[in-house]
N, C-alpha and C positions, 0 to 999 in steps of 0.2 A: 298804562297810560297810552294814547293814541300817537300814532306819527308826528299830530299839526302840534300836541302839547307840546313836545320836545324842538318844534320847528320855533315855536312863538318864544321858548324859554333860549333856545340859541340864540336867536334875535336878539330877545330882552338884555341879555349880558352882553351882546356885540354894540347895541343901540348906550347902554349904562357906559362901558369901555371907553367909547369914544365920543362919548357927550352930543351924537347927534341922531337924528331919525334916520333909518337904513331902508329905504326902496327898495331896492333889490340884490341878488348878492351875484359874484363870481366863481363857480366849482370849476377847482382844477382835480381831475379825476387818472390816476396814477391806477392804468390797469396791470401793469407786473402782476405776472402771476394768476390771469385770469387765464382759468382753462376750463377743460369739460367738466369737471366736474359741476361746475358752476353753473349748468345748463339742465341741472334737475329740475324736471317739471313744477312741482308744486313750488319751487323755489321760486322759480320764472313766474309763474302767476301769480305768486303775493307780492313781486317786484312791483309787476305789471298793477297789479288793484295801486300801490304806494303810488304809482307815476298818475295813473287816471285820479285820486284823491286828492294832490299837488296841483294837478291843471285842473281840477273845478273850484277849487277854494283859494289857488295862487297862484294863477296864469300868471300874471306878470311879476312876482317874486325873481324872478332867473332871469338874469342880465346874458351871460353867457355860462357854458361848461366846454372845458380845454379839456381833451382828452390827449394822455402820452402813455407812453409805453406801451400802445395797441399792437396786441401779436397777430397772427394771422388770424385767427380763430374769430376774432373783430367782429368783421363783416354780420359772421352768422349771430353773434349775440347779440348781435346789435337789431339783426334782423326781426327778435323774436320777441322785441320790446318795443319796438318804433310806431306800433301801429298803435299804441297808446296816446303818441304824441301826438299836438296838432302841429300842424306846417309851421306855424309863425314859433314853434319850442324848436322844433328839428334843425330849426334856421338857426339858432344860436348853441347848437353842438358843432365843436370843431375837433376833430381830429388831426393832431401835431406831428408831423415830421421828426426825423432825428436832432434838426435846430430847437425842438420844442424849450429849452433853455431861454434860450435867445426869445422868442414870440413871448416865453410866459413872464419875460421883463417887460414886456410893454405890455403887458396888463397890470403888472403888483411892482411897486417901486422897491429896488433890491434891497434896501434894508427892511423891510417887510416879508422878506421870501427867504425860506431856508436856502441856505446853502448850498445842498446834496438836489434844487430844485433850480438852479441858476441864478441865487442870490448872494446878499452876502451876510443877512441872520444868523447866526448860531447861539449854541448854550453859553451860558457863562463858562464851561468846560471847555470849548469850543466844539462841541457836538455838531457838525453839520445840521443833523436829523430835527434836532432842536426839540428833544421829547419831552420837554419840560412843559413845552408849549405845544405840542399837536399830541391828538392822540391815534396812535396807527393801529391798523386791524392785523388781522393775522387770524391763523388757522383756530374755529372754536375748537373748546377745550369738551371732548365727550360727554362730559357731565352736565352741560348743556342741552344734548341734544335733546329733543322733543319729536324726533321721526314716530315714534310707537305713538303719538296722539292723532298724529295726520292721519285721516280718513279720506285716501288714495279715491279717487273715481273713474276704474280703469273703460277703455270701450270697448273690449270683450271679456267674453269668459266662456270658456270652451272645457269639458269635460275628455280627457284621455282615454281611451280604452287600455287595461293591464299589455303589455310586450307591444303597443302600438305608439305611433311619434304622431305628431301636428305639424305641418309646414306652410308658410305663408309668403307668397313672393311679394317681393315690393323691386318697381321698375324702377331704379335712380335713373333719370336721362340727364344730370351736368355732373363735371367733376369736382370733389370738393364738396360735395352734400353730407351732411348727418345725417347718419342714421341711428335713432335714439330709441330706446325700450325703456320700461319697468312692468315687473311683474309679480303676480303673489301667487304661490300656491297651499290651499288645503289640505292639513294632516300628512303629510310628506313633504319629499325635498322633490324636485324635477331636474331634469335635464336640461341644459340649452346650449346654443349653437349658432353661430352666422356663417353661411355659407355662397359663395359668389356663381354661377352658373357661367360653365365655358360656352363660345361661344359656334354657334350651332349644335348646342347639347338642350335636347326638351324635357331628358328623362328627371322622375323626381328623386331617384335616388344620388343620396349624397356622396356615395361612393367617386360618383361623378363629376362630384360637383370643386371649386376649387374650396378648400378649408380656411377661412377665414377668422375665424373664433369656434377650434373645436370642442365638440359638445362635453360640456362636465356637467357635474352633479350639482346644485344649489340649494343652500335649505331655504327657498325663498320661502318656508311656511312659518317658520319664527322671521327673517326680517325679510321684507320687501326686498328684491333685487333692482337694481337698473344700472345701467351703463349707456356707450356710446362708440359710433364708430363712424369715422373720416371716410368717405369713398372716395377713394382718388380714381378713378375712372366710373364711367358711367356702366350700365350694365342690370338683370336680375339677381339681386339679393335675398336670398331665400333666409327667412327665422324659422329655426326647429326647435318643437320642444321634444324632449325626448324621455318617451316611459316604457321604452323597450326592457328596460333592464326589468322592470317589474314584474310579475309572474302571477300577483294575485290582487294587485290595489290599483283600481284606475286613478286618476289624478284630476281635480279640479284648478285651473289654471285661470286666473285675471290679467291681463294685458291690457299694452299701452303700445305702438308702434309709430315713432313719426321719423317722416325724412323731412328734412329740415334743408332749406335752398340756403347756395352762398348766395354774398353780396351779388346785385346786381340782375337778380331771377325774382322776379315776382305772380310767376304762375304759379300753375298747381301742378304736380307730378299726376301723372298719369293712373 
């Protein structure tokens, strides 16, 4: 079933509930716990299709969205979904301060609002959480997953020569940038590696270089690999793949590489 069925059917039991027609609603968006992980590519763009799907068929469904618990990492996720929205959606995302308690009662009258949320709702138990009544997400369960259907669509692919490496600099120029991969390799496992370049050093070898995420072995040939990584200063970031250790099998290699700007950077890296 589509996103809007399950959108129209929430309505329908919110509009039945409380015996009147519902214009628009109020998301209060509780990010605890949002981290990198959560910045997997393919993940982000099917976010992304869901927000551009919402604004062409219910621009005006969304009254506001209250954001609390925003960690640092915010800015950039936020970053990587925004340009989905239009100016008059953006305009009704708020991001809450540590009072967010306090703000999120002058939106939802406290006996409406959990507890553990700055209200004064609870279970008949007196469960703050009030799970009888909301239902919270949490970590999917592997048996779920569906990663081996996604058909990945990386922007290169480079072939390894047997005892030879690949290295790719990328320029971070602010601090505070992602630096994000995913990769697959063919009939083996590969090497990989993030390494930081000191500064007045031009040589490519990494002996050189400072060791950032040193090189191990990955069987990204059964599952796709990806991660991420925080640059706290700016600087060249060198990605090695590494099939030195090999002696008789070169390697075919799929990648992905992006630097990702914090808040407040809206050019392009160099």
């Amino acid at each position: 079933m589509s996103v809007f069925f399950y959108f129209l059917l929430f309505l329908g039991d919110l509009i039945h509930q409380l015996g009147k027609y519902i214009e628009s609603i109020t998301i209060i968006y509780d990010c605890e716990g949002l981290g990198m992980k959560h910045l997997w590519k393919p993940a982000v763009e099917v976010y992304g299709e869901i927000l551009t799907m919402f604004e062409e068929n219910y621009p005006e469904s969304l009254k506001k969205v209250l954001l609390i618990k925003a960690p640092k990492l915010f800015p950039i996720a936020y970053n990587l979904v925004k340009h989905f929205l239009r100016e008059e959606t953006r305009q009704k995302i708020a991001v809450l301060g540590s009072n967010w308690k306090e703000v999120l009662r002058n939106y939802v009258d406290a006996d409406q609002l959990p507890a553990v949320y700055g209200g004064s709702m609870t279970d008949p138990d007196g469960d703050p959480l009030c799970k009888t009544m909301l239902r919270y997400g949490g970590v999917v369960p592997k048996s779920y997953y569906v990663r081996d259907s996604i058909k990945m669509k990386y922007d290169q692919c480079i072939t390894i020569s047997r005892g030879s490496s690949y290295q790719l600099d990328y320029e971070v120029l602010f601090p505070n940038c992602v630096l994000r991969w995913q990769f697959a390799s063919e009939g083996s496992d590969i090497g990989f590696g993030l390494f930081l370049k000191t500064k007045g050093n031009e040589t490519k070898k990494v002996e050189a270089m400072q060791a950032i995420l040193p090189s191990e072995r990955y069987n990204s040939h059964l599952v796709p690999e990806d991660g991420s990584y925080t640059c706290e200063e700016p600087g060249i970031y060198v990605v090695r793949f590494d099939n030195t250790y090999s002696v008789l099998h070169s390697k075919k290699v799929s990648f992905t590489v992006d630097v990702l700007l914090p808040e407040g950077h809206t050019g392009k890296q160099a």
